[in-house]
N, C-alpha and C positions, 0 to 999 in steps of 0.2 A: 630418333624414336625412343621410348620409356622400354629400360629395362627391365627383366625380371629379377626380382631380390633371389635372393638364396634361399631356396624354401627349407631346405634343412636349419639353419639359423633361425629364421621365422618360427618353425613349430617349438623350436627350445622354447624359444624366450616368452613363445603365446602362452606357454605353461603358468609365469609370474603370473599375465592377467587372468586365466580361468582361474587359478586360485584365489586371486581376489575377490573374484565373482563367486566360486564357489561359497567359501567362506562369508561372505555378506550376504549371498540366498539363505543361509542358515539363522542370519542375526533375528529376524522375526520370530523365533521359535524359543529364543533362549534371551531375548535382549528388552526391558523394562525402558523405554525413555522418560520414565519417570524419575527414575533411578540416577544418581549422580553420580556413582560406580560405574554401573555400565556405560551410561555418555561419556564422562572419562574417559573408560578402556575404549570405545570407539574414537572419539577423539584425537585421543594420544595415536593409533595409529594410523588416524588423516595425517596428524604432525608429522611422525616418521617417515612419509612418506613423502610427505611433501619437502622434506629436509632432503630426502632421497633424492628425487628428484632435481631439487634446486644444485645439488653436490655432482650431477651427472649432467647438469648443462651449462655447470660453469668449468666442470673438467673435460668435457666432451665436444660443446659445439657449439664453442664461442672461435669466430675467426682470430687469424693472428694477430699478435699486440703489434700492429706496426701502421701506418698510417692507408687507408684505405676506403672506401667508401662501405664495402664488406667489415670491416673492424667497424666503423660510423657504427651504420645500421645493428649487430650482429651485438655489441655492446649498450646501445640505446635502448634494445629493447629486453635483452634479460637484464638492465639494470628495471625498467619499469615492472620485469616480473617478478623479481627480487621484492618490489617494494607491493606488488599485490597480494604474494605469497606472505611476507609478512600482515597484511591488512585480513587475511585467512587466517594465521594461527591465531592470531588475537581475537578474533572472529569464534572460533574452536576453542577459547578458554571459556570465552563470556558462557558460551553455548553447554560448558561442563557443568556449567548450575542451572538448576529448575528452581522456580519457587510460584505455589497458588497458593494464594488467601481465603478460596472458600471457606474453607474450614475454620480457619481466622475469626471473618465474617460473621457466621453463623454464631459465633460463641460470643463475639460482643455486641448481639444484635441490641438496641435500646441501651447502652450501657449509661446512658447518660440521665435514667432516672423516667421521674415523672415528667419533668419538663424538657420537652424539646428543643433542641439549638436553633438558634434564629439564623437561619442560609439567604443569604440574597445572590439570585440566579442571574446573571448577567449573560444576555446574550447582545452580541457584539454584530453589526450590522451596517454595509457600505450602500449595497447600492442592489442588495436582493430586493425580490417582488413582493405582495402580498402572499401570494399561495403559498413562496416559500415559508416565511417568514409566522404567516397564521398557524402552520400546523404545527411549529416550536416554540409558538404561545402556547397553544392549546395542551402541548406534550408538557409544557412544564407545569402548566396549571393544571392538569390530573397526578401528577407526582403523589403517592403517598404522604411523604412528608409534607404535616400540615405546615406548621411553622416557619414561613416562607415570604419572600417575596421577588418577585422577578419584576426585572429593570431590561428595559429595549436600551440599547447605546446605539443612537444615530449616526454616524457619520456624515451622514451626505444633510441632516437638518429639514426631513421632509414633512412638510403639513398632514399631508395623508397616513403617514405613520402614524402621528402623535395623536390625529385623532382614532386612528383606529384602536391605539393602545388604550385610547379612553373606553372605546367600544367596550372592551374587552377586560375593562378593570388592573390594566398592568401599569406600571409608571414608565413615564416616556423622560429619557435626558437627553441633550445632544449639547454639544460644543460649537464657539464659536468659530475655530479652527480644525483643521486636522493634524495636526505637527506630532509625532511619535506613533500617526498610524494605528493599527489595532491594538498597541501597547500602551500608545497614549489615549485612546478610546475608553480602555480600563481602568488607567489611573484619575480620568477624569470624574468615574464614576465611583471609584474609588474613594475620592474626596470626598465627591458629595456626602455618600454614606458616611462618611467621619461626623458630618455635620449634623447625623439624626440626631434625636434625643438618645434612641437606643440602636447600637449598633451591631452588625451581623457579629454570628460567634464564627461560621464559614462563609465562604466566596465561591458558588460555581460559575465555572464559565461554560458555556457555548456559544458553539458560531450560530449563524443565524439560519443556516441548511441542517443542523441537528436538531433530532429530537432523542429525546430521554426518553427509557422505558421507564414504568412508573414505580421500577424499584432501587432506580440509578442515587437519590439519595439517601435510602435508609440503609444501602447498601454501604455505598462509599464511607457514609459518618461511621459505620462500624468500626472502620480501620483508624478514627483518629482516638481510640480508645486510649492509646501509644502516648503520651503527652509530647513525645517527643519528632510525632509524624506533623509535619506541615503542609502535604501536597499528596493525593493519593492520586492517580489516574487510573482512569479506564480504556478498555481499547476503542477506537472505531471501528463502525461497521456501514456497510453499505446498501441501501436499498435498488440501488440501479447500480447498471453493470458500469465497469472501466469501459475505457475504450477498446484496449485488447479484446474484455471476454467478450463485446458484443459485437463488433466489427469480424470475429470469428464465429458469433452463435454459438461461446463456450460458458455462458452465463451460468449454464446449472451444470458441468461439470468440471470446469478451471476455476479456482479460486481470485479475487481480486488481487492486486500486486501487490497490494501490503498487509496481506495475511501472514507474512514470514515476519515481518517485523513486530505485526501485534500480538501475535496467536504464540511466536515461539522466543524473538531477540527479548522483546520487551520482558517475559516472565522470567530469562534468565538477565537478565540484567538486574530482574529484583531481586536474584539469587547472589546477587554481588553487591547488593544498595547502593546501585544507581540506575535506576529505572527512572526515566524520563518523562518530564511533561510537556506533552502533546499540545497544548492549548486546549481543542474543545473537552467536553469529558470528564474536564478535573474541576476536581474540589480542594481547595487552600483554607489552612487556618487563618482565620482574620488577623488575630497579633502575627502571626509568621510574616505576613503580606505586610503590613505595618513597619515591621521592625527594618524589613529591604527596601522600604520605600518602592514599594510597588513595582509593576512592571519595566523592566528596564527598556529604553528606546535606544541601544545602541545595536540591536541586530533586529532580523529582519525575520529573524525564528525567536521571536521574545521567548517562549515556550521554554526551548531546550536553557535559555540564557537565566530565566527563573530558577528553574532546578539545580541551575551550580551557584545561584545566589542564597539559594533557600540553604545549599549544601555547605555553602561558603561561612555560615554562619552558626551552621551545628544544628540546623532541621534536615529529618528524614522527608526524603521520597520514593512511596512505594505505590505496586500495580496490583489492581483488582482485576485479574482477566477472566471479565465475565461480560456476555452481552449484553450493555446497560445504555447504549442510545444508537444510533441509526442515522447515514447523515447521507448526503448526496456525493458518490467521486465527482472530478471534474468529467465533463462530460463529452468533451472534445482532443482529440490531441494535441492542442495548440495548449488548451488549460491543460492537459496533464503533465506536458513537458515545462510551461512556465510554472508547474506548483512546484516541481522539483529542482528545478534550477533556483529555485527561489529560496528553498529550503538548503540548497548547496553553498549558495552566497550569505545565510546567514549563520551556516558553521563556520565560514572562513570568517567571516567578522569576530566569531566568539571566539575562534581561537587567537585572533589580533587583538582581544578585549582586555582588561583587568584581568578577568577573569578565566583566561586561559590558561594552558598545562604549562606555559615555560613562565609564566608572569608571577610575582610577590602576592600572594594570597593565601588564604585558611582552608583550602581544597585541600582532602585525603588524597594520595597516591593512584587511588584508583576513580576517583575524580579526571583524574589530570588522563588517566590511561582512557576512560570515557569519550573523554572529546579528541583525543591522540586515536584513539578506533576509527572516528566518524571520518575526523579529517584523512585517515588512509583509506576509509571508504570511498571518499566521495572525489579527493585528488587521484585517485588508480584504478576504479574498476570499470569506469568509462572510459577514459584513455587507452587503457588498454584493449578496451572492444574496439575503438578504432585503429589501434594496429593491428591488433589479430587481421582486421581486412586489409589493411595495406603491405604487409610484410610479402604475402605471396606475388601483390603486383608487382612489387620492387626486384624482386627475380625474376619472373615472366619477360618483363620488358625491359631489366636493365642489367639483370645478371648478376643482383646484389644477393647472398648469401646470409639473410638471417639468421637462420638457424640449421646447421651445418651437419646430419643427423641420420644414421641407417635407421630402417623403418623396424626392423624388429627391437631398437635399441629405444625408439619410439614407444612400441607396445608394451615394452618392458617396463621402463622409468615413468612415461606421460600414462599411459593407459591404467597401469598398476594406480595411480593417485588418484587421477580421472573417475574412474568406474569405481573405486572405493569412499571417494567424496559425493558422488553421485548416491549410491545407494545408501550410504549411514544418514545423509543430511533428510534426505528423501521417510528414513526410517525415523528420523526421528520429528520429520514434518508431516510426517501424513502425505507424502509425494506429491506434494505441493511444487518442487520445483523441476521441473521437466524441460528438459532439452530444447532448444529451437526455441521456444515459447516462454524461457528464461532468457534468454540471448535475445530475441527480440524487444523485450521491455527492457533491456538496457540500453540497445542499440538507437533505439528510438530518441530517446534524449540523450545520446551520447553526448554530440558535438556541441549544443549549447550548455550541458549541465560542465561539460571539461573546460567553457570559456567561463564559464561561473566562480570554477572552482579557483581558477587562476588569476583572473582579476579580481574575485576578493581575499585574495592571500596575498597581494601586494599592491592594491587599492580598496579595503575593503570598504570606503564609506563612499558615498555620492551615486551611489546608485538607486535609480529608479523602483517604486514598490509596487508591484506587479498581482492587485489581486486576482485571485479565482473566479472567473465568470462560472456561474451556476445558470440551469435554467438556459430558456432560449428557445428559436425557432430550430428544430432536429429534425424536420419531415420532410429531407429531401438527401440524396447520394451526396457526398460532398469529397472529392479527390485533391488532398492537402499536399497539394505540386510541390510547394516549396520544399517542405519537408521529406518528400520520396525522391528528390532530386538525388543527393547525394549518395545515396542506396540505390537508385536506378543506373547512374551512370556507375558506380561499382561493381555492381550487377556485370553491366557490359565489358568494362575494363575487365574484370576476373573471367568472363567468360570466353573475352575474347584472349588472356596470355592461356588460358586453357590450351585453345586451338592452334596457336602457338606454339607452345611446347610441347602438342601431343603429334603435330603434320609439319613439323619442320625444327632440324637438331641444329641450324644455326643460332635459334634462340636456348637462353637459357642452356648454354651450354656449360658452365664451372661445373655442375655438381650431376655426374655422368652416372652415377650410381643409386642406390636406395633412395638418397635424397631427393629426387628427384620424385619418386614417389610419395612423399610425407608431404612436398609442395601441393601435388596432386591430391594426397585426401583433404588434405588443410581448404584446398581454393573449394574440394565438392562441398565439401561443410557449409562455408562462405556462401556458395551460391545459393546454396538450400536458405541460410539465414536472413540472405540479402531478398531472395526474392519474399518471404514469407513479412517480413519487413516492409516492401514495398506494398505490399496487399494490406498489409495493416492501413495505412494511411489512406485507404477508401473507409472514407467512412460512411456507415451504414445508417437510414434513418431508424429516427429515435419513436416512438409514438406513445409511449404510459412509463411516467416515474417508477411506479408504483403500484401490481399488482397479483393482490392474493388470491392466487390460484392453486389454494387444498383444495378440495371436494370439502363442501359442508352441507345440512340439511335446511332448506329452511319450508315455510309454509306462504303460499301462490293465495291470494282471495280475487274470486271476479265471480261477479251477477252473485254474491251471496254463498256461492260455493269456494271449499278450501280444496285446494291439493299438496299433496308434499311434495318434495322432491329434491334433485341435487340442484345444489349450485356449482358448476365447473369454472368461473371466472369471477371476479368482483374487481370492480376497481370505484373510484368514489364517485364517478357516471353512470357506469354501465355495468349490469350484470346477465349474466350470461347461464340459463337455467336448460338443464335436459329433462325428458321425456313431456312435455306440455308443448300444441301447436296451435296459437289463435290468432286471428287476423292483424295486419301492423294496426298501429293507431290506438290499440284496444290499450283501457285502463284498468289498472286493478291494485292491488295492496300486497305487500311482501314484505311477512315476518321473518328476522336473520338473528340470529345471536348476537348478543351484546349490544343491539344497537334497540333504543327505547321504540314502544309505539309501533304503527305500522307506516313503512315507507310507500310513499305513492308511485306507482310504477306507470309508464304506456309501453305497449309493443314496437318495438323498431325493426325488427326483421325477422322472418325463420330462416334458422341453419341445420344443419345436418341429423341434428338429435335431439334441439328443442327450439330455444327463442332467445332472443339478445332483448333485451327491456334498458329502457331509460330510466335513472332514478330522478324521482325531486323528491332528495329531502329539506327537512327542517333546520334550522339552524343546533340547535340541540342532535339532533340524528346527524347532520353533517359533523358536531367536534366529537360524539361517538364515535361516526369512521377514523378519524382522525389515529382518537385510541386504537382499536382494532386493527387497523394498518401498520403502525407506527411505535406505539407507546406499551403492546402488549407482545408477549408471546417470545422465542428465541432469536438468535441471529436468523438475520438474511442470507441469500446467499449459499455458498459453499464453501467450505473450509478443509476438504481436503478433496484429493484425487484419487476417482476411482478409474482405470486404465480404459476398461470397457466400454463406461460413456465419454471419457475425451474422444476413443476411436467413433466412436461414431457421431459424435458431434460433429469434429473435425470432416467427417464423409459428410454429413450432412453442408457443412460451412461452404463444401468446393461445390456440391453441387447449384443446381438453379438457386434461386435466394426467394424467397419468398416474407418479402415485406409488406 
């Protein structure tokens, strides 16, 4: 049976972590994360601690150096913590600089005179739909900036497109191959543009699921004021939810999963000049783009491969983080784990490239350290979630000794690091990143994103390109068996050396003391992540991309009479008005802000507090919504955590579902 620790020892050592804890409840009162002093001094003392830490489990509760299945294990895996920890502090430098350009911005608004720079908008396109596809025309064709042209890049070479690009006044190009992918999709168009009479002075790009707000590029040109800036990016944002926040119904109170990279890595990485492009988003100087020969096709993230070409040659790349376009996540789990494993296979490429940190090229030190970050990113932080679950089975059922460890010496060392990485990263994200609900979006694509990482670090080329399905039929439960497998049966496995270890001292007998306890919190952990994990993989039907639901006012007409009143829903079908109740079928007219004219409405149904209506607008009224939805206004979404409504979304999430 589990012994009890020493409660006197315990209460010592719990003293480290309240002080931890005390001391970071304080950091909100006195701590600026704007500030690059104060991130520092927090910083510096995650590093200490983390150095602490790492110094008290390589002296403390690593099994003996002698041959053993216990030494195996027990060495296998603080050497991979060894190398996470390190993937942290470098993590915790980048993170000591902030850098925003608003301000920038603002002050080279027009620098470029009376006459405007000629931008041609490339949006890059496989095998999306119309709908997609029209409202990232229509987004780029309301853009401010007059002086413009936007180009569809076909890949797939469809009739339908080309003529609808006619529709719609935009030039249509495609290839007679696809060979280089969305990077050869670029350069192809690329060319072309060489061959106008007059050619672009910039290049944006997007994918063909983004749209631009309509200040995404007077915004961007500001920054190329700089003669020496080649590439500015901007961050994405998302109009529909991941798979996480929705599969939980945490859409308006959890942040998307890549808010920490664009909202916080990305702006301190421009505080180091090397802030990275992303693909969609960005805007290139045309000689910049010229002078590299264009998009490289040797990785599979051309994007990040750009930015050390752009770097490699003596142009700057910097970030604009402001909400300047809007794009679809993937939408299922199957795309969100193949967008990232995809994205993992083409770091491993670049660091096998020319152009990587150990290779003969014109890359700064902190170049070389950039893609040295990524690759301990993306080689240890997944790997390691998959040991973190298997280490406690390994002693359950085999008696192997991991991690060797009295539970207050635990509290002391791990909890002291823990709880102080937790709330500084937290304080200086907008606590964005939250327990369980961090742990499961890595866990999720652990196993394919770690086979990624591996075979393209020592095969990186011949593999398969893997686009993002966008879009699709969503309007039904869909339980993604394959994927909950290995989390389900872990599940069972951890739960069942639990019972194990807790009704029977035959098992798991070597470590007769505390340790046995830190086994014990380590596997509740596990099971709480594992199952929360498995629930993720039901996915939940999908039913509206897209919809603005402020309260706005607009004006109701029917038989000659006007009413006002609220709108509580809009989406580009259906709206949804309170206090008015007329028969279904009934027709009438409904004025909305920003949208031209009066839209023609019928009654589709009464609800609780007024009437759901069908729209049919106009072609003109429909590329208005477009705007309005889309191309105006702030991010979507949520961008940080407030504690209050995670809880009770989360209560809402377990209760009945109401889809």
């Amino acid at each position: 049976m589990l012994p009890f620790p020493h409660l006197g020892e315990l209460g010592s050592t719990t003293m480290h972590l309240l002080l931890v804890i005390g001391l970071a409840s304080l950091m909100p009162l006195i701590i600026d994360p704007q500030k690059g002093l104060h991130r520092s001094l927090l910083l510096g003392v995650a590093a200490l601690l983390a150095v602490r830490y790492i110094w008290w489990r390589a002296t403390n509760t690593l099994a003996a150096p002698e041959f053993s299945f216990d030494m195996i294990g027990s060495w296998l895996l603080f050497g991979l913590e060894v190398l996470s920890i390190v993937g942290s502090l470098s993590a915790f430098l980048i993170l000591s600089r902030f850098k925003q350009r608003s301000k920038e911005a603002d002050l080279h608004m027009g620098w470029w005179g009376k006459d405007e720079p000629r931008v041609a908008i490339l949006i890059a396109t496989y095998n999306e739909n119309k709908e997609i596809l029209e409202r990232t025309i229509i987004g780029a064709k309301f853009l401010r900036h007059r002086n413009k042209e936007i180009i569809v890049c076909d890949d797939s070479r469809r009739d339908w497109l080309r003529d609808f690009c006619a529709e719609l006044n935009v030039r249509y190009l495609r290839r007679p191959t696809n060979e280089g992918q969305k990077a050869g999709n670029i350069n192809h168009a690329l060319d072309r543009l060489a061959e106008d009479p007059v050619t672009p002075d910039f290049v944006a790009v997007l994918d063909a699921d983004f749209v631009p707000h309509r200040g995404f590029l007077s915004r961007s040109l500001a920054l190329f004021h700089d003669p020496k800036v080649g590439l500015v990016q901007t961050p994405q944002h998302f109009f529909n939810q991941d798979p996480i926040q929705h599969n939980f119904n945490l859409g308006r109170s959890y942040p998307d999963e890549q808010r920490f990279f664009f909202d916080h890595m990305q702006p301190s990485r421009d505080g180091w000049g090397i802030a990275i492009c992303c693909g969609t988003s960005s805007v290139c100087r045309w000689t910049a783009l010229r002078e590299i020969g264009g998009f490289s096709t040797a990785s599979v993230t051309e994007d990040f491969l750009l930015t050390l070409a752009l770097q490699n040659e003596g142009w700057k790349s910097v970030y604009l983080s402001e909400p300047l376009s809007e794009g679809l996540a993937p939408e299922g789990l199957k795309e969100y784990v193949t967008q990232r494993a995809r994205w993992c296979l083409g770091l491993m490429q670049i660091a096998r490239s020319p152009l990587g940190p150990l290779s003969s090229n014109n890359l700064r030190l902190r170049d070389r350290w950039s893609v040295v970050d990524s690759v301990l990113y993306w080689t240890t932080t997944y790997v390691f979630r998959i040991a973190a679950i298997t280490a406690p089975l390994l002693y359950w059922y085999f008696d192997v000794v991991m991690v060797d460890a009295r539970l207050p010496e635990v509290i002391s060392y791990f909890g002291a690091y823990y709880f102080w990485i937790l709330l500084t990263m937290n304080l200086l994200t907008k606590g964005i990143l939250v327990p369980i609900l961090h742990d499961v979006s890595q866990l999720l694509g652990a196993i394919p994103i770690s086979r990624a990482a591996f075979t393209g670090l020592f095969k990186p080329h011949g593999h398969p390109f893997s686009v993002t399905a966008k879009g699709g039929d969503r309007s039904k439960v869909l339980v993604q068996w394959r994927m909950m497998m290995p989390f389900l049966i872990g599940f069972i496995l951890t739960f069942g050396g639990l019972l194990l270890g807790v009704f029977f001292d035959r098992f798991a007998t070597h470590s007769a003391g505390d340790g046995k306890w830190v086994i014990l919190f380590w596997s509740l952990y596990n099971l709480v992540v594992l199952a929360v994990t498995c629930l993720a993989c039901i996915e939940r039907p999908r039913k509206e991309l897209h919809v603005k639901d402020r309260p706005e006012r607009a004006v109701f007409s029917i038989d000659g009479r006007q009413h006002e009143l609220w709108i509580t829903s809009l989406t580009m079908d259906t709206v949804r008005i309170r206090g008015l109740h007329i028969p279904p079928q009934t027709r009438g007219h409904l004025v909305i802000d920003d949208i031209p004219g009066r839209i023609e409405t019928y009654a589709i149904a009464e609800v609780a507090d007024g009437l759901r209506l069908q729209l049919l607008p106009t072609d003109a009224q429909r590329e208005a919504f477009f705007v309005k939805f889309y191309a105006d206004g702030h991010e979507p979404g949520v961008t940080e955590v407030k504690l209050r409504n995670l809880a009770r979304d989360i209560f809402r999430s377990i209760g009945p579902r109401r889809d």
